[in-house]
C-alpha positions as CSV (number, residue, x, y, z in Angstrom):
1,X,155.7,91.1,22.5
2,X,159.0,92.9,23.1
3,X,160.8,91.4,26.0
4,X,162.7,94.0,28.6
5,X,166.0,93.6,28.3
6,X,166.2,91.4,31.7
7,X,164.2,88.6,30.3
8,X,166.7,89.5,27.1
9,X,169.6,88.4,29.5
10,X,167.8,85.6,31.4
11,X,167.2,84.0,27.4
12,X,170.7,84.7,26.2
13,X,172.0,83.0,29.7
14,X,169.6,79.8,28.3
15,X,171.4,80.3,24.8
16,X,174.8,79.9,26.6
17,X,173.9,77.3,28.2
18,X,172.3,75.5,25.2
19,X,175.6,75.7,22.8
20,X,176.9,72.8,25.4
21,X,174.5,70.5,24.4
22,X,175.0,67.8,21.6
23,X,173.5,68.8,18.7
24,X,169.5,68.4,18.6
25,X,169.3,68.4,14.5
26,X,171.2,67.8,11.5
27,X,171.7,64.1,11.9
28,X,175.1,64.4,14.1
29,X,173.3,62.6,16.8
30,X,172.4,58.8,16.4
31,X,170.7,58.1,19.9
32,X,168.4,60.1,22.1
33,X,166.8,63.1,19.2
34,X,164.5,61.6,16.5
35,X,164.5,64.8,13.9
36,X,162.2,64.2,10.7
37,X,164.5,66.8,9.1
38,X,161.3,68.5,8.3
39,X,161.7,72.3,10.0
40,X,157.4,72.8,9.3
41,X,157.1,69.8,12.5
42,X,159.5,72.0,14.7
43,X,157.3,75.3,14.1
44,X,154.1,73.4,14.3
45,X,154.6,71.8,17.6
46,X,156.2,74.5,18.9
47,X,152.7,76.7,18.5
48,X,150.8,73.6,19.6
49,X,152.6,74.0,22.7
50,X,152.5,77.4,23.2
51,X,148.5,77.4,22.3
52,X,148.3,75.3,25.4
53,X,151.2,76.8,27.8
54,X,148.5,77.5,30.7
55,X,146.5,74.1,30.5
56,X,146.9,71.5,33.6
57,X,146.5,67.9,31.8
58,X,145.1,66.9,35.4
59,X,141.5,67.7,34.6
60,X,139.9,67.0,31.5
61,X,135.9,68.3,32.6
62,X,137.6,71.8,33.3
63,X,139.8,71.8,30.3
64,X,137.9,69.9,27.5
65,X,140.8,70.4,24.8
66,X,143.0,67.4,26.8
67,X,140.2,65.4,26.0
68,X,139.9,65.8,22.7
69,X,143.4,66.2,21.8
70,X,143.8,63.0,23.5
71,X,141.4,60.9,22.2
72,X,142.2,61.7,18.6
73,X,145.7,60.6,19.6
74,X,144.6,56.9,20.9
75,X,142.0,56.5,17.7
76,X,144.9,57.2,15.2
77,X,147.3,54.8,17.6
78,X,145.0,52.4,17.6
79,X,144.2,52.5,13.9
80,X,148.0,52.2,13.1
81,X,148.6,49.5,15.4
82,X,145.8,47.3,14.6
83,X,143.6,47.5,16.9
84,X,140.0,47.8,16.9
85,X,137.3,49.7,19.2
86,X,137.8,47.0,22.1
87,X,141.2,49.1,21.8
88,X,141.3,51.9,24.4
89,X,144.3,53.7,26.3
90,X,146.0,56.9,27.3
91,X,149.0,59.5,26.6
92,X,151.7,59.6,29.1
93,X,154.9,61.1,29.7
94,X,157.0,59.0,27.8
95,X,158.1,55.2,27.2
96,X,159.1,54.9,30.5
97,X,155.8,55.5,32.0
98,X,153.7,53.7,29.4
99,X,156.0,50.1,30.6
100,X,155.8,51.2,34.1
101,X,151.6,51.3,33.7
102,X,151.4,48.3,31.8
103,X,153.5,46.6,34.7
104,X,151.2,48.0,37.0
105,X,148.0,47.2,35.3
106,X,149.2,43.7,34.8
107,X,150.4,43.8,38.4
108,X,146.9,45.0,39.3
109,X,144.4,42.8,37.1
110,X,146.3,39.7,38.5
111,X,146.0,40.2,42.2
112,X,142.4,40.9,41.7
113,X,141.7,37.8,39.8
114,X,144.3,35.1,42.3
115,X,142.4,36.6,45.2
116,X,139.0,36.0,43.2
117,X,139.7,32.6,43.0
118,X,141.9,31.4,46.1
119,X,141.5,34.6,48.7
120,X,143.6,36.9,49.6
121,X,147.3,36.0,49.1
122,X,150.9,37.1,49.4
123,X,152.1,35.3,46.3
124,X,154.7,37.7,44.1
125,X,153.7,38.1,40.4
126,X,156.1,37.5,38.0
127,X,157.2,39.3,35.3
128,X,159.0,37.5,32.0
129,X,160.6,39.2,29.4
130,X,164.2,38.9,27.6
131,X,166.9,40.2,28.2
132,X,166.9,42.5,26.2
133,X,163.9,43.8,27.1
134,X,164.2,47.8,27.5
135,X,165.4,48.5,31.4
136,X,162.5,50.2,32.0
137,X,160.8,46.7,33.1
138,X,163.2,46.2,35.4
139,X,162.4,49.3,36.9
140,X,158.7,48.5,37.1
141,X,159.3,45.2,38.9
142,X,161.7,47.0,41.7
143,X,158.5,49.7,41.9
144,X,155.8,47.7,41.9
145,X,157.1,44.4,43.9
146,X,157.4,41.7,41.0
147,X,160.2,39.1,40.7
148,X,162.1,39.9,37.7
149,X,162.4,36.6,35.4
150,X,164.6,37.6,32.4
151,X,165.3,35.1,29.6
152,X,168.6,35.0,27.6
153,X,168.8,35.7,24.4
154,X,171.0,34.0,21.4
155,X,174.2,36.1,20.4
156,X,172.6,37.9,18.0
157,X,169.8,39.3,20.1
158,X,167.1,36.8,18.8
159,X,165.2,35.2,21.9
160,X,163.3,31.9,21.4
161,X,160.1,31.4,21.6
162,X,160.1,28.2,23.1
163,X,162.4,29.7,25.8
164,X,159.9,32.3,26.6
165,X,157.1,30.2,26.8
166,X,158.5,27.7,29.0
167,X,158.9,30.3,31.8
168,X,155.0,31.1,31.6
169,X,152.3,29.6,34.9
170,X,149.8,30.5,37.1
171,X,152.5,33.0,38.8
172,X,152.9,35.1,35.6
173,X,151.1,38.7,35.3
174,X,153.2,39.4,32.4
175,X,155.4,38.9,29.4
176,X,156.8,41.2,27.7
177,X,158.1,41.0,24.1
178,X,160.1,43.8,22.0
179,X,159.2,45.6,18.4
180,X,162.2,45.9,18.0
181,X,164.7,45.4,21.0
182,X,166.6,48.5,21.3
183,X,169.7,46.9,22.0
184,X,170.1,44.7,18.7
185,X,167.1,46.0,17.0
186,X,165.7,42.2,17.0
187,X,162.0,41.8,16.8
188,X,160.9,39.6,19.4
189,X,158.6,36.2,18.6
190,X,155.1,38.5,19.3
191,X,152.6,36.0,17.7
192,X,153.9,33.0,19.2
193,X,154.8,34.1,23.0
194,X,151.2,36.0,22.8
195,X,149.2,32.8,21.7
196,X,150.9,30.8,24.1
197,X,150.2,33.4,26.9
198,X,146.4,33.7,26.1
199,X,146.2,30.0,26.3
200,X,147.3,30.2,29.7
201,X,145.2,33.7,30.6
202,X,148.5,35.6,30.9
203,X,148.8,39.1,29.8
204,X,151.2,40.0,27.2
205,X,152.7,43.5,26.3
206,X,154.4,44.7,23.5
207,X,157.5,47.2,24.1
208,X,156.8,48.5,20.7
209,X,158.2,52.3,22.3
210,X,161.0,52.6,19.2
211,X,159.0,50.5,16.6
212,X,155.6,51.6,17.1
213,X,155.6,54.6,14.4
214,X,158.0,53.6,12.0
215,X,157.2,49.7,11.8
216,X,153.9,49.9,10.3
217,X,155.3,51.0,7.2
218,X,158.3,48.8,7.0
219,X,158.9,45.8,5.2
220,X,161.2,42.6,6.0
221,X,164.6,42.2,4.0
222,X,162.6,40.5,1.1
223,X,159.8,43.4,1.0
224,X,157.8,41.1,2.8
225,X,154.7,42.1,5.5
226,X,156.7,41.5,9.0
227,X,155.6,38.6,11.3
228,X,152.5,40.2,13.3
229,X,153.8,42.1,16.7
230,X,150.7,44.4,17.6
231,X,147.5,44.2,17.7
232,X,146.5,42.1,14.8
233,X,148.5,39.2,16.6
234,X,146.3,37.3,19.0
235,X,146.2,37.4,22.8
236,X,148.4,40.9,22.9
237,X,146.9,42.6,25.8
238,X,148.5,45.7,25.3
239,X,151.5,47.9,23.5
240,X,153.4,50.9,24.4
241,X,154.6,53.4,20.8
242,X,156.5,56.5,21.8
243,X,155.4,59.6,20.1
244,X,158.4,61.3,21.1
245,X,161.1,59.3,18.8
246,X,159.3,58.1,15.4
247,X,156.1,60.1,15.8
248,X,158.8,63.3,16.0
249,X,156.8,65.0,19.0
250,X,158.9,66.9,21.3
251,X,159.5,65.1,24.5
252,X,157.5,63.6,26.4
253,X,154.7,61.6,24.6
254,X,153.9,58.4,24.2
255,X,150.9,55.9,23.7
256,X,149.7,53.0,26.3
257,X,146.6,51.0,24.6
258,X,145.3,48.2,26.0
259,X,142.9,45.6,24.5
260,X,139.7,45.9,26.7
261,X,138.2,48.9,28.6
262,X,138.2,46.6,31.8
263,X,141.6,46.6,31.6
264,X,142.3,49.8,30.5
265,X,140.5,50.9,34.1
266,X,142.4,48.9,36.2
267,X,145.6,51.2,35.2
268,X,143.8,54.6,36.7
269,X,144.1,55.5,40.3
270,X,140.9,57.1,42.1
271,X,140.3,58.2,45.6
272,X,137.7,60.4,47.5
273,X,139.4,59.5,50.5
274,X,140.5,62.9,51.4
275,X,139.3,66.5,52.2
276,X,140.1,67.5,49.0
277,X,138.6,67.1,45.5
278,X,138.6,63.4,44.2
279,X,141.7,62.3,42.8
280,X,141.5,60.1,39.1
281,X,144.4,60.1,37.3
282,X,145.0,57.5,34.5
283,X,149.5,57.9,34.7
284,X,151.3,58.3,37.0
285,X,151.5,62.2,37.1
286,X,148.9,64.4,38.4
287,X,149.0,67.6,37.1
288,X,150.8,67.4,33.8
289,X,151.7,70.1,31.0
290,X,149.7,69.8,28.1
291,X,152.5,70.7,25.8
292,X,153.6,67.6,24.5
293,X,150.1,65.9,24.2
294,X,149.5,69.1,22.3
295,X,152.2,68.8,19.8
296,X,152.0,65.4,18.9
297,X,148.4,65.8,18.0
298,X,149.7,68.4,15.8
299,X,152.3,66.5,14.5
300,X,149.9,63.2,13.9
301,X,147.1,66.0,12.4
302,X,149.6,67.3,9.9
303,X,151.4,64.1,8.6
304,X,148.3,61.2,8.7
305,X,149.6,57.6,7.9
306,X,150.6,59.1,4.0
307,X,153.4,61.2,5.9
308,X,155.0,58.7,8.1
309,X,154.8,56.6,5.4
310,X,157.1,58.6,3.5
311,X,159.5,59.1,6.5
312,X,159.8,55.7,7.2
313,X,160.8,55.0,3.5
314,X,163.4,58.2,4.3
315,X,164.7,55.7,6.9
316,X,164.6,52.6,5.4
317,X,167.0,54.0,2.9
318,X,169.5,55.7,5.1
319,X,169.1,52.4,7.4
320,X,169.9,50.1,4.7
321,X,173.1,52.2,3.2
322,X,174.6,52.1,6.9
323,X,173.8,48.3,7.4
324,X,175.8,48.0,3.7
325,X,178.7,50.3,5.0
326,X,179.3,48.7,8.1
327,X,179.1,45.4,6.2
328,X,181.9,46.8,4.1
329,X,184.0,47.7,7.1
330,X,186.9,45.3,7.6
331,X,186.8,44.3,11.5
332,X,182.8,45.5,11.9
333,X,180.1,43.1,11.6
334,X,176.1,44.1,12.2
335,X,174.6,42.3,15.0
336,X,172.0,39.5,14.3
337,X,168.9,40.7,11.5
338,X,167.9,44.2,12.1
339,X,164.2,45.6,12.3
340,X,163.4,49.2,11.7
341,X,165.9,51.8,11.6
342,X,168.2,50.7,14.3
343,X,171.4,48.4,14.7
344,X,173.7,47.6,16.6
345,X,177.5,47.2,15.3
346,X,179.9,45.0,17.3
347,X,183.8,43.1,15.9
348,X,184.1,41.1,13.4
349,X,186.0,38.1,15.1
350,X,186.3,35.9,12.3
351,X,189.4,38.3,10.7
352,X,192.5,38.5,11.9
353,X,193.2,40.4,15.4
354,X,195.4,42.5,13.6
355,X,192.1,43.4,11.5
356,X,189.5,43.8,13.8
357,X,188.0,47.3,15.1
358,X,186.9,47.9,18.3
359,X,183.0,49.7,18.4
360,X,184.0,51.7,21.4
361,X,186.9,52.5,19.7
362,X,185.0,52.9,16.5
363,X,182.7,55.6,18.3
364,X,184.9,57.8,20.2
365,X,187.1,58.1,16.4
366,X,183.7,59.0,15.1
367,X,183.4,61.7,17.8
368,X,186.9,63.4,17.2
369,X,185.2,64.1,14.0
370,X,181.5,65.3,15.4
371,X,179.1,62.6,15.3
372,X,178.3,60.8,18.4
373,X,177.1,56.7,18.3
374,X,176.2,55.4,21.1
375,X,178.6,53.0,23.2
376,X,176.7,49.6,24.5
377,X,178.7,47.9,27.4
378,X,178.6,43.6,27.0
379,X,176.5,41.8,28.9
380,X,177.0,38.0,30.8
381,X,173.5,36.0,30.4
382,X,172.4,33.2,33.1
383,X,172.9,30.8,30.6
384,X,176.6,31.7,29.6
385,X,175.8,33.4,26.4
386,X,177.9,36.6,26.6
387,X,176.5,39.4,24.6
388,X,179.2,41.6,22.9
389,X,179.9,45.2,23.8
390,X,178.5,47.0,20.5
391,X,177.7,50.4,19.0
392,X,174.3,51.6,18.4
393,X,173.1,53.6,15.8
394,X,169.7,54.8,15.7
395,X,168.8,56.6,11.6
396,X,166.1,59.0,11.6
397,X,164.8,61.0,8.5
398,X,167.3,63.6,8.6
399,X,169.8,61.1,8.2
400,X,169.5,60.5,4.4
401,X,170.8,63.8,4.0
402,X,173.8,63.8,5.5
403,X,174.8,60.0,4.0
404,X,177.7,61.4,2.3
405,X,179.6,62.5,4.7
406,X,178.4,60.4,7.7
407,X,179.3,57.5,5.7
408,X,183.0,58.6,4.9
409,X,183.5,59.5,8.4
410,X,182.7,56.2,9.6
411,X,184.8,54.5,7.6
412,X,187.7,56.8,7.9
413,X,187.2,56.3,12.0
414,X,187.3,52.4,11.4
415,X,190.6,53.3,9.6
416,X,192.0,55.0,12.7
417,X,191.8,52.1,15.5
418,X,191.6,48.9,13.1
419,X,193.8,46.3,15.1
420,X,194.2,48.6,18.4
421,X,193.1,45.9,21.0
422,X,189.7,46.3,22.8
423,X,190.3,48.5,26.0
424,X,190.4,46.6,29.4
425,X,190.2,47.2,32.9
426,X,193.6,46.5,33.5
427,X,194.4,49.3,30.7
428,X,192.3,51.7,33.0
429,X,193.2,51.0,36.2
430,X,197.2,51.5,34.9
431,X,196.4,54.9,34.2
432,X,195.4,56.5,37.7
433,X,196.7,56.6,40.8
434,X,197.6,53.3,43.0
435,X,195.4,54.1,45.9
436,X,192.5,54.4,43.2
437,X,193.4,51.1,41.2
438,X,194.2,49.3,44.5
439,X,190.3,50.4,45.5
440,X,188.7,49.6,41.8
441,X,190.6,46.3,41.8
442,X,189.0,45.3,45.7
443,X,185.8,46.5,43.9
444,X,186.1,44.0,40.8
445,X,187.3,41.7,43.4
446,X,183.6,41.9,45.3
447,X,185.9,43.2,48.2
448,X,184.6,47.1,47.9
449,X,181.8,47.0,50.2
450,X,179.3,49.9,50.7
451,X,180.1,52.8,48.8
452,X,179.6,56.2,50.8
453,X,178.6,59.3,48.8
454,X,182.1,60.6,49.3
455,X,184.1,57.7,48.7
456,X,182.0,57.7,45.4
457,X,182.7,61.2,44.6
458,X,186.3,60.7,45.3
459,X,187.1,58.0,43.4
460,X,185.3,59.5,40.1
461,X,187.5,62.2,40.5
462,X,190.1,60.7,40.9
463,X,188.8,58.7,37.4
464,X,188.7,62.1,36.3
465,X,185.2,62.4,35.6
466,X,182.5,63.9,38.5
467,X,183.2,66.7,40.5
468,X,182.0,69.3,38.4
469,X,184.8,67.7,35.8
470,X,183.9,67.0,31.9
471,X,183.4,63.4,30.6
472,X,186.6,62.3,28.8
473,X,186.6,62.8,25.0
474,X,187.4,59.2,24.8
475,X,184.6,57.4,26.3
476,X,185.6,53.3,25.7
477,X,187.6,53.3,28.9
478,X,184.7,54.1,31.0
479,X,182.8,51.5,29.1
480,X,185.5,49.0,30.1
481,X,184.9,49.3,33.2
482,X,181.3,50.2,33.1
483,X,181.6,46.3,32.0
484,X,183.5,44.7,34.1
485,X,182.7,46.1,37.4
486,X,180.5,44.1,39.1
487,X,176.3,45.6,38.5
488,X,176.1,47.1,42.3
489,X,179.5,49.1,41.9
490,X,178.8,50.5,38.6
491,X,175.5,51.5,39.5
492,X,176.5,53.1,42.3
493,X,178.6,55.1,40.7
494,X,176.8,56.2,38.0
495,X,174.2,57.4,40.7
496,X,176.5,59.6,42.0
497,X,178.0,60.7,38.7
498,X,174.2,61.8,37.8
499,X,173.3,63.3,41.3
500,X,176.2,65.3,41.3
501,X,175.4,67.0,38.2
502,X,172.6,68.5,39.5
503,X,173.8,69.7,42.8
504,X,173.7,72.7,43.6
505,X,177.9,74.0,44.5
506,X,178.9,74.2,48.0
507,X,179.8,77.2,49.7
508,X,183.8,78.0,49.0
């Protein structure tokens, strides 16, 4: 169909607006895209989606298709994470929504059963998980009213067991564990902290939203079988496996499966209990595109376990080159042992200061030159362990064919800033204004107080970020005090920071 040439403008206006964004293909990118490098995907899920433009996911009697589409998507999940036909679940919008269901199901199933057995009560559920646990947990407890219990990890990202399983009792709905972390890539203790959990008729959920399509076909450092982490490891109530990153569906798709169709139910919602028709919905959305779901059934169709095999083996490669590089990196060191194609990259402290190479550093030299890592602030643990601030690199298919040259430009940015000193506050707040440093050093203080909307907004701006202004090209400062600053300031500004981006401009 020929399009008039207003929608013509109204398309070329998107096109403009599109050549801001970072680059969704061509390996430049190691966070957020997950591109298979294969172009075929990107025209196949782009006529999936279009086949079912017009269809509301809300109701699958009245569109059959969302039924079908969907089930085939939880049999194939459930074959490739080892699960059997006890093993039931849903699509949802996206990692984010399949933790914040398994929260709620967990949330759910355990209120039912403590007032079973000792009456109604207004004890909190608990909810245990490292760390390092993806923040989306963290988001669950605040939204469904559980106390957050998060256990430290070691240095390099590893969490115990033992220290996991001493936080379980009676007050626990759920642990969760990670395959992998997406901080450090480090894959959590499943078999043990699930074994110990069933013993004590505690749920257990598996953040496998990164890992969940790629780990299957990967292999430890020796070519080993990995430790169990999904369904074939005992008392694992449930696991979470984005489509949209390693299953290479557009956004947003992912899997929730639970072991158990009495547990799958308790994560719908159902009422009659108003004038209107009856109200089941098994996520947390109503009516829903059917795009995405679409898509990656397509995808799944067209690859079967044969073709993520062979991508994961495409990332396994280009995974293990990197971990070699930044190995050979003077002043670099890979955090911990790495699972699935993921790391994290912080200093090498055991060479000389003169030696060493900041990651934020590292990452904004990598930018100048057009590929963007992703910058990881530090983090202080309850227990005193102090995780470093690191770079993260996430290595998709694509990746292998751009090794040459992504591999010569991180070496040549570690180059640049070997033995420039990590940036700190006190390098920041130098840099702007006194009234502004005076207010950020009250703020790291504890001395700031409650932070209007406009005294947010003017003291980004003044940061010289917000406002309608770019991010700096050199992003490591904003880290260093994304660091520092105490949690409720930070987050309070980066609410603003966000908000304002989408506001509409005020009348001149």
């Amino acid at each position: 169909m020929t399009l008039t040439p207003e929608s013509d403008a109204v398309l070329a206006r998107l096109s403009s607006l599109r050549s801001l964004d970072a680059p969704t293909h061509g390996g430049r990118v190691l966070s957020y895209v997950y591109d298979s490098g294969l172009a075929e995907l990107d025209e196949l899920a782009a006529a999936a989606m279009r086949a079912v433009q017009p269809v509301n996911g809300l109701d699958p009697t009245t569109f059959p298709s969302v039924a079908a589409i969907e089930r085939d998507l939880v049999a194939f999940a459930r074959d490739v994470l080892g699960g059997d036909d006890e093993v039931v679940g849903n699509v949802t919008s996206g990692g984010t929504e399949s933790c914040l269901l398994a929260v709620k199901t967990a949330r759910d199933v355990w209120t039912a059963a403590r007032d079973a057995t000792e009456g109604s009560t207004s004890a909190r559920p608990r909810l245990v998980a490292p760390t390092t646990a993806h923040a989306a947990f963290q988001k669950a407890a605040h939204y469904f009213g559980l106390e957050l219990d998060l256990v430290p990890v070691a240095a390099d990202g590893v969490v115990p067991a033992a220290a996991m399983i001493e936080r379980l009792g009676p007050e626990v709905a759920l642990v969760v564990v990670s395959a992998p972390s997406y901080p450090f890539a480090a894959l959590d203790p499943v078999a043990e902290v699930a074994a110990a959990a069933s013993a004590l008729g505690i749920a257990c959920h598996v953040d496998a939203c990164i890992g969940g399509w790629v780990l299957p076909w990967w292999r430890s450092g020796g070519e080993e079988p990995l430790p169990p982490w999904d369904f074939r490891a005992d008392g694992v109530t449930s696991i979470s496996a984005d489509l949209h990153k390693f299953g290479y569906a557009p956004k947003g798709a992912s899997v929730l499966l639970h072991r158990g169709r009495d547990r799958h139910r308790a994560q719908y919602f159902a009422t009659k209990r108003w004038p209107g028709y009856p109200v089941v919905n098994p996520t947390m959305l109503g009516s829903k595109s059917a795009g995405a779901l679409a898509a990656a059934w397509a995808i799944t169709q067209r690859l079967g376990r044969d073709g993520f095999a062979d991508l994961a083996a495409s990332c396994r490669r280009a995974t293990d080159t990197l971990v070699r590089t930044v190995d050979g990196i003077r002043g670099l060191r890979v955090v911990g042992s790495p699972v699935g194609p993921l790391f994290a990259v912080a200093t090498d402290e055991s060479v000389p200061e003169s030696e060493r190479v900041d990651p934020h550093r590292w990452a904004d030299s990598a930018r100048t030159a057009g590929w963007l890592l992703q910058q990881q602030p530090g983090l202080a643990q309850e227990s005193g362990v102090r995780l470093p601030h690191t770079t993260h690199l996430t290595i998709t298919p694509v990746t292998e064919t751009v090794l040459p040259e992504l591999v010569s430009a991180l070496v040549a940015a570690a180059d640049d800033v070997r033995g420039a000193p990590p940036i700190t506050p006190e390098h920041v707040l130098g840099a702007v204004p006194t009234e502004v440093a005076a207010a950020l050093a009250g703020a790291l203080t504890g001395q700031a107080g409650t932070v209007s909307s406009a005294q947010a907004s003017a003291l980004l701006a003044q940061l010289g970020i917000g406002a309608g202004s770019a991010l700096p090209d050199e992003t490591a400062p904003l880290l260093a005090l994304i660091e520092s600053m105490p949690p409720p300031l930070t987050e309070r500004l980066l609410v603003e920071l966000l908000a304002s981006l989408v506001e509409p401009p005020r009348p001149s």
